[in-house]
N, C-alpha and C positions, 0 to 999 in steps of 0.2 A: 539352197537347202539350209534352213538356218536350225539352229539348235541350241538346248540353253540344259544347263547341267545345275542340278539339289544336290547339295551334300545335308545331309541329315544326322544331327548330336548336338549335342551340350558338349562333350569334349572338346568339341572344334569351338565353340565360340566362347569357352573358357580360356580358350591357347595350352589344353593338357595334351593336345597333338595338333602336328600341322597335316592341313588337306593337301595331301601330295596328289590322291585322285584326279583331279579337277586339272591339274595342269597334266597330269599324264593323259586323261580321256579327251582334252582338248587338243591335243600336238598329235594323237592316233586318228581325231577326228577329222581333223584339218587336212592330212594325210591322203585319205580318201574323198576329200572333196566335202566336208562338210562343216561350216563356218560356225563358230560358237556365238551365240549374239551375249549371253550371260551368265554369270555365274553367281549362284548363291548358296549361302550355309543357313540353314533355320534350325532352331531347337527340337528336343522332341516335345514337341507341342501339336496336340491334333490340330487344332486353329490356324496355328503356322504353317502346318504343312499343307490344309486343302487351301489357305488362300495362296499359298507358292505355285501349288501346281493350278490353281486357276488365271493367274498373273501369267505364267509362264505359258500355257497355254493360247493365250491371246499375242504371244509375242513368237513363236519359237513351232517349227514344224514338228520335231524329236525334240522330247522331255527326257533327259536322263536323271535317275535318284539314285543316288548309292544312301550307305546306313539305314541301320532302324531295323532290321531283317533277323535280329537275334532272336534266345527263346525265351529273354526276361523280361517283364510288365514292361518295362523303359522303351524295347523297341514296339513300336504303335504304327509301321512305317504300312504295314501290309493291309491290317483293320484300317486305317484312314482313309490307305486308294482304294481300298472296295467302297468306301462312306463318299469318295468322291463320284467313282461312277456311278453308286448306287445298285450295287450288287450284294448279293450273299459271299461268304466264305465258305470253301468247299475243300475235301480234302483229296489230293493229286497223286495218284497211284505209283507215278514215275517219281517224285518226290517223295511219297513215302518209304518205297523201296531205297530209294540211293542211301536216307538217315538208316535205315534197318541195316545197310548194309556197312556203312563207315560204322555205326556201333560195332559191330559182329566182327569187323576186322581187328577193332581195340581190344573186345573180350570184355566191352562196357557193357552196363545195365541201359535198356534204353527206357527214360522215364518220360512222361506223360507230354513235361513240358519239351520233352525234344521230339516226338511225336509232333505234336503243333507243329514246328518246321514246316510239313508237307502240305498244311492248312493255307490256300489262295484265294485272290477274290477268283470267282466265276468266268469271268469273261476275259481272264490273260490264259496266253499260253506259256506253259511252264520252260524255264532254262534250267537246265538241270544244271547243279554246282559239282562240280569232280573235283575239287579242295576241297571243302566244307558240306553243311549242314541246308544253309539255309538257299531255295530257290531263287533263282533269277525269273522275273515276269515282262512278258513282253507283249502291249497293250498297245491297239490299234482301232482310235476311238473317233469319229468324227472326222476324221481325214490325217489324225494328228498319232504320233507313234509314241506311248511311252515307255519305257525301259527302265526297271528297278531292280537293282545289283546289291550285290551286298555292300558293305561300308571296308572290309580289309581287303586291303591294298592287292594283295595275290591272288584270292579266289574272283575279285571283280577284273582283274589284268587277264588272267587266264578265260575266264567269262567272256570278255572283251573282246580277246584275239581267237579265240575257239569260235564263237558263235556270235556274238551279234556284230563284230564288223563285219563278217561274210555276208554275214544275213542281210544287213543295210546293201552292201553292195549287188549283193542279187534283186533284193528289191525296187529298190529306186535308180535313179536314173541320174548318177553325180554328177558333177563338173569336175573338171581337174580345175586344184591350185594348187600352182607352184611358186616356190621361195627359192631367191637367188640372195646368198649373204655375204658381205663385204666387210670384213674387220678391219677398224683403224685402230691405230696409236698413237696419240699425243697430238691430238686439233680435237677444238673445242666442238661442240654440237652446231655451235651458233657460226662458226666460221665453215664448219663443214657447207653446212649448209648454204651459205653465201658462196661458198665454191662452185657448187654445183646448182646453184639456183636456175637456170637454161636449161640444162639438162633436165631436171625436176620436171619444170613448165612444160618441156616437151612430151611428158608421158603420155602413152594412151591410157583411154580410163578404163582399160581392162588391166590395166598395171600400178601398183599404188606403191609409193615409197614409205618405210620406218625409218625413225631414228633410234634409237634404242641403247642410249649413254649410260655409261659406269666410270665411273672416277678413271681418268685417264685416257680411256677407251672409248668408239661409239662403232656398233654396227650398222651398217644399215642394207637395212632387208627390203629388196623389191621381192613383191607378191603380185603373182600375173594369175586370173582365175579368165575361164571360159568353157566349151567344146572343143576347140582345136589346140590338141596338147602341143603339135608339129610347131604354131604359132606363136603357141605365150611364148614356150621354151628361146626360138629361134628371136623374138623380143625382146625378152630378157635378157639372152646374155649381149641384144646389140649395145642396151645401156648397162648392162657390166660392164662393159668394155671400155663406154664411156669416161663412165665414172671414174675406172681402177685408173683411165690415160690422164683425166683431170687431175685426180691427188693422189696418184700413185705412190709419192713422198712419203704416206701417212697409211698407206696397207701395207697390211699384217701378212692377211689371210684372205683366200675368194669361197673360204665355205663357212658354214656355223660352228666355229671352234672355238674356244678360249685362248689367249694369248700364249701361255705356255704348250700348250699343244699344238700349237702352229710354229715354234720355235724348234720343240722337238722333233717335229715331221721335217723340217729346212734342214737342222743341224744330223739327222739321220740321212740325209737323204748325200748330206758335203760331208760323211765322214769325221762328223766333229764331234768334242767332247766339253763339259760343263762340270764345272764346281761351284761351291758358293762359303760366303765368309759373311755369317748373319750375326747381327747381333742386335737391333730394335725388333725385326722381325721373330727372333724367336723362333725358329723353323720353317715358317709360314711358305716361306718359296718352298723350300726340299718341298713341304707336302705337294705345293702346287704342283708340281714337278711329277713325283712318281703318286698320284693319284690316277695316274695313266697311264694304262698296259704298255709294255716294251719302252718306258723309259732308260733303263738299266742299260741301252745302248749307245745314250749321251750324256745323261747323268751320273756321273763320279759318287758324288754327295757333299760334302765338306764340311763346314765346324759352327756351331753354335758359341759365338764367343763372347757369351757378357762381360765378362773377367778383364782388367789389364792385362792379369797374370797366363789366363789362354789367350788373349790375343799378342801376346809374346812367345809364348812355349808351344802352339801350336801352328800362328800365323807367322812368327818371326815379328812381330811390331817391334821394332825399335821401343826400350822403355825410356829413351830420351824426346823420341816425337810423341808421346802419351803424355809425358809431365810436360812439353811444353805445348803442346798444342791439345791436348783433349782425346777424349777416346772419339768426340764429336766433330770432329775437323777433316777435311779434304786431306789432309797428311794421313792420317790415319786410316780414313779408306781407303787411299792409296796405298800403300803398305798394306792392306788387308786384302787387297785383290791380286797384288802381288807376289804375296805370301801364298796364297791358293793355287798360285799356276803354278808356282814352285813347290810346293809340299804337296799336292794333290797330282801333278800333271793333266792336266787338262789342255786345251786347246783354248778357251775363252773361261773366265772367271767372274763372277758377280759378289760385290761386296756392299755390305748396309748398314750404318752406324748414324743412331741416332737419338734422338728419348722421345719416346713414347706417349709419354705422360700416366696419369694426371699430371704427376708430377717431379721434380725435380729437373725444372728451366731454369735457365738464368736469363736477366737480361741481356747477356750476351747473347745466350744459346732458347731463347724460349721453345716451350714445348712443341712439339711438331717438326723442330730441326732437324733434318736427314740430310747426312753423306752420302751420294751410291757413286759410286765405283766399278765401271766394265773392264775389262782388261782383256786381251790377244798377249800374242808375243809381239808382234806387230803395233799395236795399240792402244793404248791408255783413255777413255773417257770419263771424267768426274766433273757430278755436279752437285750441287745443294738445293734442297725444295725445303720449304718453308710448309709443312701442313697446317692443320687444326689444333684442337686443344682433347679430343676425345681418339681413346689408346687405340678400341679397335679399328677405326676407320684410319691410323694413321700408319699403322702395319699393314692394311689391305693397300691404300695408296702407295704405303714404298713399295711395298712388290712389286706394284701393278707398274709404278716406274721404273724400278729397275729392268722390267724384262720390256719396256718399251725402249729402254736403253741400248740393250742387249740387241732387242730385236734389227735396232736400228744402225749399230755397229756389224751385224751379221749381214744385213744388207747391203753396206754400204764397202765392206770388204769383198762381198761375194760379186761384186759388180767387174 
């Protein structure tokens, strides 16, 4: 059952908001067995939008549309699909009531143009919206299902999960797909890959492998789809299992989690604890870090230290290893991770010193130069990466290195 999702605005293709939609209604869809084949954003443009849904039509079982559903000239989203089926607009009892009734609860005037709200083409059945205003339609034309939500993000999620994914599943007749995820750290895509090239080759074709790279990192996601759920599953995890015994050296993690949150669930689970001594980074870890519920049970926090002057009075740096070696040197992050187990207490420690850029490199030290620094009581790891010349990709890659550092030091103690 394939499926292709319309986001409809001019905001979205100006970039004055990003389409979060489209990947939340594909990852719900997938969910329940139904494959997205594509995704597109078109303006409000009546011509855009019936040649969309006639494109999409010819490709895709379920049309989903979000936007365009408002009560001002701009959205055209509802007059268009009636222009496409070739029906009347009619007004819908259960929709007029629900507007009459969110005015009455504000103690608002209900004016003419919010009235229209309840105004549909003919031949959908109405979803009622229990956030908002404007209806949801649900159009079953030709063998082909369309579905037209509003454009914000809450009242289409709640739409979503109230009613039309029930509805899908009571009516059709899914497939299960399932996704088994494999986080690495630190092997390249292209050597991953040559790892496990056998393994690959030997898939069934109900089983397809991702590769799915991030600067430092690469998931990869086997996706098993059929009827027999007992099967893929039981499939699945045989080359999980595979896999994890091939380059086990280089996982993280055996579910879809980010690297820090696979470090957290390890070091919660061994009673450990974590600090950090940033200073290219800028914060950039801590956030990664406690952007995730119950972190506070391994994360300490620790010091933001641009300064010579804080990475002396708060890390203990030495101010004779800053003047002779740099706040950018292996000494210094040394002394900076060292300084966090000691002043923070902690069990393991992560430290980052480096420049960022644009600018202010030397030939010695050019832009992109990073110290990272792990520390144990037990053990000292330091090394140096050479990044890019652009700031933010070069604070997302230190992090991303440090906690492959981290992660691999945790490992490699916890054994």
């Amino acid at each position: 059952m394939l499926a292709e999702i319309i986001t409809i605005g001019d905001e979205i293709l100006i970039g004055q908001i990003i389409d979060t939609n489209s990947a939340w209604m594909a990852r719900e869809l997938n969910n329940i067995g139904i494959r997205v084949k594509q995704i597109s954003s078109v303006s409000d443009d009546r011509q855009h939008i019936l040649t969309s849904l006639a494109e999409a039509g010819k490709r895709a079982d379920i049309i989903f549309i979000t936007g365009g559903l408002g009560p001002t000239k701009d959205d055209i989203t509802k007059k268009t699909i009636a222009e496409y089926f070739g029906v009347n607009m009619v007004e819908n009892k259960d929709a007029l009531n629900n507007v009459v009734n969110i005015f009455a609860k504000y103690n608002r005037p209900l004016l003419e143009v919010n009235r229209l709200q309840a105004q549909v083409p003919e031949n959908c059945e109405v979803i009622l919206n229990k956030n908002g205003t404007a209806p949801g339609m649900w159009f079953n034309v030709d063998g082909k299902i369309y579905i037209s939500m509003p454009g914000v993000p809450h009242e289409m999620m709640y739409m979503m999960e109230e009613d039309v994914l029930p509805k899908l599943k009571s009516t059709l007749k899914l497939p299960f797909i399932i996704h088994k995820t494999i986080l690495t750290v630190g092997e390249g895509e292209s050597f991953l890959a040559e790892r496990i090239a056998d393994i690959e080759d030997s898939l069934p074709l109900f089983i397809k492998l991702a590769y799915l790279p991030k600067p430092g990192q690469v998931r990869l996601r086997l996706s098993g789809y059929g009827d027999d759920k007992n099967l893929i599953s039981a499939r699945l995890n045989e080359f999980v299992a595979k896999i994890v015994e091939r380059v086990g050296d280089v996982v993280a993690a055996q579910e879809d989690i980010p690297i820090e949150k696979a470090i957290l669930n390890f070091m919660a689970a061994n009673g450990l604890t974590l600090s950090v001594a940033e200073s290219c980074t800028g914060g950039y870890i801590s956030h990664l870090f406690t952007q995730h519920p119950g972190s506070s049970k391994v994360f300490f926090g620790g010091a933001i230290s641009y300064s010579y002057e804080l990475k002396e009075s708060i890390l203990g740096v030495k101010g004779t290893t800053l003047l002779t070696y740099g706040a950018v040197s292996e000494e210094t992050a040394t002394e900076m991770a060292q300084g966090a187990l000691l002043k923070f207490k902690s069990d393991y420690a992560i430290a980052v010193t480096g420049i960022a850029g644009p600018d202010g490199g030397t030939a010695e030290k050019p832009v992109g130069t990073v110290w990272i620094a792990v520390a144990s009581s037990k053990e000292l790891v330091v090394r140096k990466f050479t990044f890019g010349s652009k700031r933010q990709q070069n604070i997302e890659r230190s992090a991303t290195a440090a906690l492959g550092m981290l992660n691999n030091l945790l490992r490699e103690q916890g054994k």
